[in-house]
C-alpha positions as CSV (number, residue, x, y, z in Angstrom):
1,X,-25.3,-1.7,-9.7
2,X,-22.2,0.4,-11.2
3,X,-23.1,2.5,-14.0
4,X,-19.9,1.9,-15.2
5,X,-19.8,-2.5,-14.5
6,X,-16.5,-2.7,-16.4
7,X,-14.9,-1.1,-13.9
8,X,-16.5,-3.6,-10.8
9,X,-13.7,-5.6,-8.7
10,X,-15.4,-7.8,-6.8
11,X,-12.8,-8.5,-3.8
12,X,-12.1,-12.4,-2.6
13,X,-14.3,-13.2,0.5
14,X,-11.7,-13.6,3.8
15,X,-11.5,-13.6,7.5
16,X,-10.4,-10.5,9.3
17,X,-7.5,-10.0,11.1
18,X,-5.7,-6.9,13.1
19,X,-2.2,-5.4,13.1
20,X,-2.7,-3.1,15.9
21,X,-5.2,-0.8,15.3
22,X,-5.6,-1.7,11.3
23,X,-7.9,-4.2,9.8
24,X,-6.9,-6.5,7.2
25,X,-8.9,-8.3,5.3
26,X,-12.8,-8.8,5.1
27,X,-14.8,-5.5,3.9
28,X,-11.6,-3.3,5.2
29,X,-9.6,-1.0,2.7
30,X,-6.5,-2.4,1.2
31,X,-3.6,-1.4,3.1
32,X,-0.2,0.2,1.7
33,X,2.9,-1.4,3.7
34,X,6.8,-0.7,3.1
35,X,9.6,-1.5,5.0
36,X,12.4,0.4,6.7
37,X,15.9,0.2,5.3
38,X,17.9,1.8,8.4
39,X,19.6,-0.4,11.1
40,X,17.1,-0.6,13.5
41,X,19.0,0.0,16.3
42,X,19.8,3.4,15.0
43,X,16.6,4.0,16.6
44,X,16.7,8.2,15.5
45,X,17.2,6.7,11.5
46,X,14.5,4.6,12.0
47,X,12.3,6.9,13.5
48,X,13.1,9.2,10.8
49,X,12.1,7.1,8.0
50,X,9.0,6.4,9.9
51,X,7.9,9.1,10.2
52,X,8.9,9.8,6.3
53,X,6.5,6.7,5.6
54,X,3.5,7.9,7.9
55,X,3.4,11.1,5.7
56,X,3.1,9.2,2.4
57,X,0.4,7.1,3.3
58,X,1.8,3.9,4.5
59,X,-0.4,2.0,6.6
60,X,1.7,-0.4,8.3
61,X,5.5,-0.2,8.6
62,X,7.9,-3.2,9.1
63,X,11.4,-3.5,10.4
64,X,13.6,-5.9,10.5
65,X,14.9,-7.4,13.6
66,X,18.1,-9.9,12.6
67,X,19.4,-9.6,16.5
68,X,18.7,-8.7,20.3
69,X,19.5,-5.1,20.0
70,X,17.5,-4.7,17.0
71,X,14.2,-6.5,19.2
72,X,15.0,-4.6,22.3
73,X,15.2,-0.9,20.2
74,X,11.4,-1.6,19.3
75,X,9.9,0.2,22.4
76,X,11.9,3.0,21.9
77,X,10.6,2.8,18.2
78,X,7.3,2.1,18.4
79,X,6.5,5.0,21.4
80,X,7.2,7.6,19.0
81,X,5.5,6.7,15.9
82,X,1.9,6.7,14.5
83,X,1.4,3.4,12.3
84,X,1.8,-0.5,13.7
85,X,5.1,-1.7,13.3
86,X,5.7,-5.3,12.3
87,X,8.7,-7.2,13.5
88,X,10.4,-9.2,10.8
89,X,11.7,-12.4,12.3
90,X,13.3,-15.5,10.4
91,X,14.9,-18.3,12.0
92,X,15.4,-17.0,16.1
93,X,12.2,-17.9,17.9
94,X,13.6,-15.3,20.9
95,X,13.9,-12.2,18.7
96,X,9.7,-13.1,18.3
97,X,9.0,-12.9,21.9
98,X,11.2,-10.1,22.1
99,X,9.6,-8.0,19.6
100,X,6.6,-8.7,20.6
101,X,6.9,-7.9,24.6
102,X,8.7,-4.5,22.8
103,X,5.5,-3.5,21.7
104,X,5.3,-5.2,17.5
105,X,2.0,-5.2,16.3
106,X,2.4,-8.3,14.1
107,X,5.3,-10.8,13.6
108,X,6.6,-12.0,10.3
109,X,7.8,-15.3,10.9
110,X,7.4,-19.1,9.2
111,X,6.9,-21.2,12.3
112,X,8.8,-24.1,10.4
113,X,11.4,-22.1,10.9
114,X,12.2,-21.6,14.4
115,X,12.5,-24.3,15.8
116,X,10.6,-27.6,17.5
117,X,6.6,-27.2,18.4
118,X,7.3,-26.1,21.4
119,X,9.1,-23.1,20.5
120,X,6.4,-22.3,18.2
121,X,4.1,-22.5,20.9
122,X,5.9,-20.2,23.0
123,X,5.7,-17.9,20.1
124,X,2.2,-18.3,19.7
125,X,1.6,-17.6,23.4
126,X,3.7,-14.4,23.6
127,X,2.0,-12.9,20.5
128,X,-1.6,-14.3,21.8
129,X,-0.8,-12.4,25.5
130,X,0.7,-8.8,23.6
131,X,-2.5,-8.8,20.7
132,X,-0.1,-9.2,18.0
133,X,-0.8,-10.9,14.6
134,X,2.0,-13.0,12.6
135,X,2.2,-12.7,8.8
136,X,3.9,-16.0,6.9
137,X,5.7,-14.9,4.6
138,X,6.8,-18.5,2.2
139,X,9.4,-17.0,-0.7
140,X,10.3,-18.7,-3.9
141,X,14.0,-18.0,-2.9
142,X,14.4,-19.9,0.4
143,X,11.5,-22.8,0.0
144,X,12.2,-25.6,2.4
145,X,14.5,-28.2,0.9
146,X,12.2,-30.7,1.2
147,X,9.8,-29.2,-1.0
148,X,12.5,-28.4,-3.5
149,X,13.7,-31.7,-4.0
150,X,10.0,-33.1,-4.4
151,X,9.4,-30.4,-6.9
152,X,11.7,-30.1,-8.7
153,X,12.1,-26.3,-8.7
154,X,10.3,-23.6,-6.7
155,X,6.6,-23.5,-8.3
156,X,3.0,-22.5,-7.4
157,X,2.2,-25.8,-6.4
158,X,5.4,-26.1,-3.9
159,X,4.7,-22.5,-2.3
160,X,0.9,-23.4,-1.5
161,X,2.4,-26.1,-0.1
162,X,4.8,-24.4,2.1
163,X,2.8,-21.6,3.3
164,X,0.1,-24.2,4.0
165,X,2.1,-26.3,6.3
166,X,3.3,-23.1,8.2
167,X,-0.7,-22.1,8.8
168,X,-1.2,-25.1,10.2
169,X,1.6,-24.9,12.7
170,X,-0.2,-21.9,14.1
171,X,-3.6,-23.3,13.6
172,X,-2.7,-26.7,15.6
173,X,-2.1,-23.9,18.8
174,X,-5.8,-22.2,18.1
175,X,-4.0,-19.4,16.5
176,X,-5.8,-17.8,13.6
177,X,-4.2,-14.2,14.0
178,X,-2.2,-14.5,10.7
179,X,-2.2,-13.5,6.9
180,X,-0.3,-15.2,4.5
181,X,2.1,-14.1,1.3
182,X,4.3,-16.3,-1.6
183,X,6.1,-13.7,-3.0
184,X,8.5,-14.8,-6.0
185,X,10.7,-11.8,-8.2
186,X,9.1,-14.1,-11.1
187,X,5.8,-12.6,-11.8
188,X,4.6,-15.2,-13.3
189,X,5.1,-17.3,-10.4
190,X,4.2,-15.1,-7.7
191,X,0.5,-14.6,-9.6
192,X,0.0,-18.5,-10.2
193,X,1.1,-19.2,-6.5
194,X,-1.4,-16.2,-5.2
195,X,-4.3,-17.5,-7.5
196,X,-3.9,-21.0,-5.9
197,X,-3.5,-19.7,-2.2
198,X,-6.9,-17.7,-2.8
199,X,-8.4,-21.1,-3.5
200,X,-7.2,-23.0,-0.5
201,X,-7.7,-21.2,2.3
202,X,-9.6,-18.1,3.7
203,X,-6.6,-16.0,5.0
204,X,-6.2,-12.3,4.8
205,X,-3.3,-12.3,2.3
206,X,-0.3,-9.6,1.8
207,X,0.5,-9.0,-1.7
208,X,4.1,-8.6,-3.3
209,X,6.3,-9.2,-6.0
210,X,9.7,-9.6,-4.0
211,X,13.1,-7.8,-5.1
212,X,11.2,-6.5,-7.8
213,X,14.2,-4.6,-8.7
214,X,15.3,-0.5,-9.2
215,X,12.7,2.2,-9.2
216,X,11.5,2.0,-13.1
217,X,12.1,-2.2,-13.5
218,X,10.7,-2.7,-10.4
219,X,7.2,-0.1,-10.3
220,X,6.4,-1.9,-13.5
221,X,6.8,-5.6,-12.6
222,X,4.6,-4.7,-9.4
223,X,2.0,-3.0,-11.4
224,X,2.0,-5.5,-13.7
225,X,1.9,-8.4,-10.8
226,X,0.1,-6.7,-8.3
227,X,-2.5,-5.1,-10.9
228,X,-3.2,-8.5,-12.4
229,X,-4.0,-9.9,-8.7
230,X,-5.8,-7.1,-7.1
231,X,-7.9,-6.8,-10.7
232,X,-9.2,-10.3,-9.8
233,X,-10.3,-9.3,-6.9
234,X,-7.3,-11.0,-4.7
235,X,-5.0,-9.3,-2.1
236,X,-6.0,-7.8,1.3
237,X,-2.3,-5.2,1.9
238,X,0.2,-5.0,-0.8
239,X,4.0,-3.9,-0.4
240,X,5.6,-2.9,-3.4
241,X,9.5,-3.8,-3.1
242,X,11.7,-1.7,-4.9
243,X,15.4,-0.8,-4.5
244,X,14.6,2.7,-3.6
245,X,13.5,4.6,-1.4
246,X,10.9,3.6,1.0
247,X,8.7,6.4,0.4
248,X,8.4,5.7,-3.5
249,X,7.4,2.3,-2.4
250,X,4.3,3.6,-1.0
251,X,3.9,6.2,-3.9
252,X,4.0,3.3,-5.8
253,X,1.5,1.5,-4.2
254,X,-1.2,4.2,-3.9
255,X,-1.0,4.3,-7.6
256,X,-1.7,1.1,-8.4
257,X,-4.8,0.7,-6.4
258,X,-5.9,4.3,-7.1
259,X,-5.6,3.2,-10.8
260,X,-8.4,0.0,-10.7
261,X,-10.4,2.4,-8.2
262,X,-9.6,0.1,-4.8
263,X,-8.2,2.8,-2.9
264,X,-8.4,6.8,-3.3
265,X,-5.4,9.1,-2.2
266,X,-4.3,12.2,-3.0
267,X,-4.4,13.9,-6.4
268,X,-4.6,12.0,-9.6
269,X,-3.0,13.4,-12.6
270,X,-4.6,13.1,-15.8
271,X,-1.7,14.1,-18.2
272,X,-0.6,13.9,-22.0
273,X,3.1,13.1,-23.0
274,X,2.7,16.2,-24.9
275,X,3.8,16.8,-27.9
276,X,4.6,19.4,-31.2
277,X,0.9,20.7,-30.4
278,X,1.5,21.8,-26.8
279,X,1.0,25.4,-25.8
280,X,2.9,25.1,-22.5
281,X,6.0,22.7,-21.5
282,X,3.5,19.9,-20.3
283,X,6.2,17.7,-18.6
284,X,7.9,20.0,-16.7
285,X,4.5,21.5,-15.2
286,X,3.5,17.8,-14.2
287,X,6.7,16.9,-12.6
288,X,6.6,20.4,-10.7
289,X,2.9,20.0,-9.8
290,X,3.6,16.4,-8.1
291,X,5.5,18.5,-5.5
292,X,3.5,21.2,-4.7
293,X,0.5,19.0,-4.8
294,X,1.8,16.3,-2.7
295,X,1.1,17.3,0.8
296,X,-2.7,16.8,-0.3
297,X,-4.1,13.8,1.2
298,X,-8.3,14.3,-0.2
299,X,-9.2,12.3,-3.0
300,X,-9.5,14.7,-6.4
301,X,-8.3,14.4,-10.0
302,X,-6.3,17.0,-12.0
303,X,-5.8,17.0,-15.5
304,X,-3.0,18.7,-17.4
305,X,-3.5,18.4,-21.2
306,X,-1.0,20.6,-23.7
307,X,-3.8,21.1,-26.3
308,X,-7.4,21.0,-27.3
309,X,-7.5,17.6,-29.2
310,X,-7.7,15.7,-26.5
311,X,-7.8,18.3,-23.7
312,X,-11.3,19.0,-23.3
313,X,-13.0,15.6,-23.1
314,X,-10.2,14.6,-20.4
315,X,-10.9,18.3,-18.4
316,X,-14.8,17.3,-18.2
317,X,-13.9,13.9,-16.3
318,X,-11.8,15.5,-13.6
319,X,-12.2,17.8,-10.8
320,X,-9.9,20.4,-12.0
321,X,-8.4,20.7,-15.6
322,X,-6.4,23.2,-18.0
323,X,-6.2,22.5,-21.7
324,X,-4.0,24.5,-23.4
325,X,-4.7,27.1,-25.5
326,X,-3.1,29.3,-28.2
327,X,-1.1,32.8,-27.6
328,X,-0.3,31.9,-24.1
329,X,-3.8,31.7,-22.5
330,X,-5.2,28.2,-21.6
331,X,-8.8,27.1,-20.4
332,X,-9.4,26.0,-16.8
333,X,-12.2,23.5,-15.9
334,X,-13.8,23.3,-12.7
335,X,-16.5,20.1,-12.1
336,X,-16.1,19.7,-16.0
337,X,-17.0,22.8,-17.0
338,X,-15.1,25.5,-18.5
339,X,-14.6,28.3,-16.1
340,X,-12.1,30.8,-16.7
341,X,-8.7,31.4,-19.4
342,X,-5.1,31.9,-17.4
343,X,-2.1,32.8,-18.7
344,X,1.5,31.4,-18.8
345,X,2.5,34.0,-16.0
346,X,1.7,32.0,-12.6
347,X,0.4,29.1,-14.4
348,X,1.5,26.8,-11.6
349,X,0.4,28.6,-8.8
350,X,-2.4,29.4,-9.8
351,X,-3.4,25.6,-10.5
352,X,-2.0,25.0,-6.8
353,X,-4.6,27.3,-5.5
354,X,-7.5,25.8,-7.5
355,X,-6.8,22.2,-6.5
356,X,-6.4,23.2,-2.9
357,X,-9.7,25.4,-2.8
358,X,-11.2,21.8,-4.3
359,X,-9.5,20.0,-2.0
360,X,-10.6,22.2,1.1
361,X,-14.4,21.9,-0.7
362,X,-14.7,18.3,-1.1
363,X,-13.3,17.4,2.5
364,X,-15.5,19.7,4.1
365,X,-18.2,18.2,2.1
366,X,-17.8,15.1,3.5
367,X,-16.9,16.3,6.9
368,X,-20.8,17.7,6.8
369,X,-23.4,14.8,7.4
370,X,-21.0,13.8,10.5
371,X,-21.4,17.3,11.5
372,X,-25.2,17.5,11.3
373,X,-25.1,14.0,12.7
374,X,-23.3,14.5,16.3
375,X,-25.6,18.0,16.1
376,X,-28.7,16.0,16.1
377,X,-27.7,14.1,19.1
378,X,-26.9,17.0,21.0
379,X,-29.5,17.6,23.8
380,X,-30.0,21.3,24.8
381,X,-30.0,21.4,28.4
């Protein structure tokens, strides 16, 4: 048991399912999606912001595919990147088997949508022969009318309902390949219609608050949505919509699940808002040390406190810390203990270097046991 049991999310029991080479669901890690914003015939853009995503962390990348050329660019896309691509699909049941002969890894699509059964099963059978999984994706905005005019109103109970009847489309073809989202911009609503999803069915399901809104509005009423869900133990892959860049969406994401402990990434900064008592310009050494630090992938924490009120207690919890100190020096920690005084002059660099030498520590660390272990099953000849 956790010596800290506060801190235990016990994580909803589901089936496992693929998109390409990435498990979702079951005992896998939580993945980090976002979506590209660039035509996606401009196949170089595309590419670009890909490869832009890959770097930050992201997981699984999806692109929208409103028409043939979009469809057909996917081959050229997908060749030339790292991370599964899903296809987004709405209403065209050809742009499905299109993306998915052009190499998609999963397909967002409502079966409800496209069409009679049989176009559905010609879907089903094009992403049965390429290996591709299908994520329904139900959204309070564009409910079936049906369901509105029973309702009342988009609601929980309404987008259950919905993303139900779409499963069962698929499952009526022997197709159990798919995860399942009900994303609403209303948090409250998205939440209540996740909670009752995760009762009603055993699908892997992707996470989201949709057109969540700028950067600031939108981080919080993900964190906020998101946090609540994941904190009960629900979600399997979460995308984080934001009108912003792409990148920040996966930033975004990381953050949120590296703050409840589901998913470690990178350096975590411990940091005051500083304040008459700090002895160096704590904000501006933060912001700076986000962009030197970010290239760093290894899990480690960092903390940057401006005085020794709070500064010393928080430099003992983290890998590497610096309280700061009076006539320009300031303590460094090291594992929690206090190491060595620097002063203002290369303050910054100097941090760099330390969490990098930690970083370069703990990976090779962990890179040790699998070391000794493929040495041990070496046979000399």
């Amino acid at each position: 048991m956790s010596q800290r049991p506060y801190r235990d999310i016990q994580r909803r029991a589901c089936r496992q399912i693929r998109v390409g080479e990435v498990a979702v669901g079951g005992d896998a890690p939580i993945t980090v999606q976002s979506m590209t914003n660039t035509p996606t015939d401009d196949v170089e853009a595309t590419v670009g912001q890909i490869h832009a995503l890959e770097e930050a962390g992201a997981d699984i990348v999806r692109v929208s595919c409103p028409d043939q050329a979009s469809s057909a660019a996917l081959r050229r896309i997908v060749d030339r990147v790292e991370v599964p691509i899903v296809a987004d699909i709405h209403f065209h049941y050809r742009r499905a088997i299109e993306a998915a002969d052009n190499g998609a890894a999963c397909l967002r699509i409502n079966p409800g949508n496209i069409g009679d059964d049989d176009r559905v099963a010609e879907v089903v059978r094009a992403a049965r022969a390429n290996g591709c999984s299908m994520r329904i994706g139900v959204n309070a905005g564009s409910l079936e009318r049906e369901l509105l005019e029973r309702y009342g109103e988009p609601c929980p109970e309404a987008m259950v309902e919905s993303a139900l009847n779409h499963a069962r489309l698929l499952q009526d073809h022997g197709f159990g390949e798919f995860k399942i989202s009900v994303k609403a911009s209303d948090v409250f609503l998205a939440v209540a219609a996740y909670q009752g999803l995760a009762e009603a069915c055993d699908c892997p399901l992707h996470l989201g608050i949709t057109e969540a809104g700028a950067q600031r509005g939108g981080t919080v009423k993900s964190s906020i949505g998101l946090g609540a869900l994941l904190w009960a133990g629900i979600g399997d892959t979460i995308r984080v919509s934001l009108s912003a860049d792409p990148v920040e969406e996966v930033h975004v994401g990381y953050e949120i699940l590296k703050s409840l402990g589901l998913r470690h990434r990178g350096v975590s900064i411990v940091s005051c808002p500083s304040c008459a008592r700090q002895a160096f310009p704590v904000i501006e050494t933060v912001q700076v040390l986000e962009r030197r630090l970010a290239h760093i992938t290894t899990p480690l924490s960092l903390s940057i406190m401006g005085c020794v009120v709070n500064g010393p207690g928080e430099a003992r919890e983290t890998d590497v810390g610096v309280t700061g100190g009076g006539k320009g020096t300031h303590m460094v920690y090291l594992s929690g203990v206090a190491d060595h005084r620097i002063h203002d002059q290369g303050f910054v660099d100097h941090v760099v270097a330390l969490v990098e030498a930690k970083a370069a520590e703990i990976a090779g660390a962990e890179a040790a046991p699998a070391t000794r272990r493929r040495a041990a099953n070496v046979t000399p000849e």
